[in-house]
N, C-alpha and C positions, 0 to 999 in steps of 0.2 A: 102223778097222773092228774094232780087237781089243776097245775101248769098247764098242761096242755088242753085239758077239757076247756080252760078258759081262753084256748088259743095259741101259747107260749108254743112255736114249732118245734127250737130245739131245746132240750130241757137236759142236763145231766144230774142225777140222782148220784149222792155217795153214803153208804153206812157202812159202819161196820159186821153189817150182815146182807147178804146180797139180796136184791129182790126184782129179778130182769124180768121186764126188758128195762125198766127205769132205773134203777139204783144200781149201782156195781158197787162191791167191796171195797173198801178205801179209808184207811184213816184220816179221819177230818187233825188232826194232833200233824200229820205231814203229808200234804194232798199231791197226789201226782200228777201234778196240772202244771203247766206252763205262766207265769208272771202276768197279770191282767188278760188272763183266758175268756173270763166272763163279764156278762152288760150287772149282773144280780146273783148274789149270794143270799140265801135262805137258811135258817137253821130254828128250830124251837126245844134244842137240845144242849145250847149252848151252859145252860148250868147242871145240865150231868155231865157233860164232860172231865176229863181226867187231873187236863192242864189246860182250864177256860182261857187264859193268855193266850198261849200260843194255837189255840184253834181259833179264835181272832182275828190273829196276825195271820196266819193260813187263809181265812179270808178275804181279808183285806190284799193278802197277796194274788188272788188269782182275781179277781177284782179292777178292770180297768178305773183309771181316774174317771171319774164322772161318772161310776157307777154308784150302784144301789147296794149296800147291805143292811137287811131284814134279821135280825133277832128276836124273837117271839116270847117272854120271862111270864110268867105268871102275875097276876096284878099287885102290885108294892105301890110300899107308902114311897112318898115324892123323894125322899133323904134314901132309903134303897135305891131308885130308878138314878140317881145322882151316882152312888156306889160304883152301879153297875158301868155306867156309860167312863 
């Protein structure tokens, strides 16, 4: 909803819990999207996740080249932020 309030016309929402009209059901672990679907990928949930790798790759895969992916981690020392990327 914050997407579009800031303009984003088409926005697709996925959790594993539904919440429409924005979000539909969807494991982010194997997304049923199509190979560089989108211009930006979002998440701020990528360290609860189950198998942080491969919800990643799931991004990166629905992710055209020259897009944007946004992972949102809670504040870490500079040697974590290193870790994680």
């Amino acid at each position: 909803m914050a997407l579009t309030k800031l303009g984003v016309e088409d926005v697709t929402g996925v959790e594993l819990i539904e919440s429409l009209p924005f979000v539909s059901r969807a494991d982010p672990h194997n997304l049923p999207f199509f190979d560089e679907a989108f211009d930006v990928a979002f998440t701020a949930h990528l360290e609860d996740a189950l198998y942080p790798l491969q919800y990643a790759r799931e991004m990166e895969r629905t992710v055209r080249k020259g897009g944007v992916l946004v992972v949102v981690v809670e504040e870490r020392s500079e040697e974590e932020v290193k870790e994680i990327v």
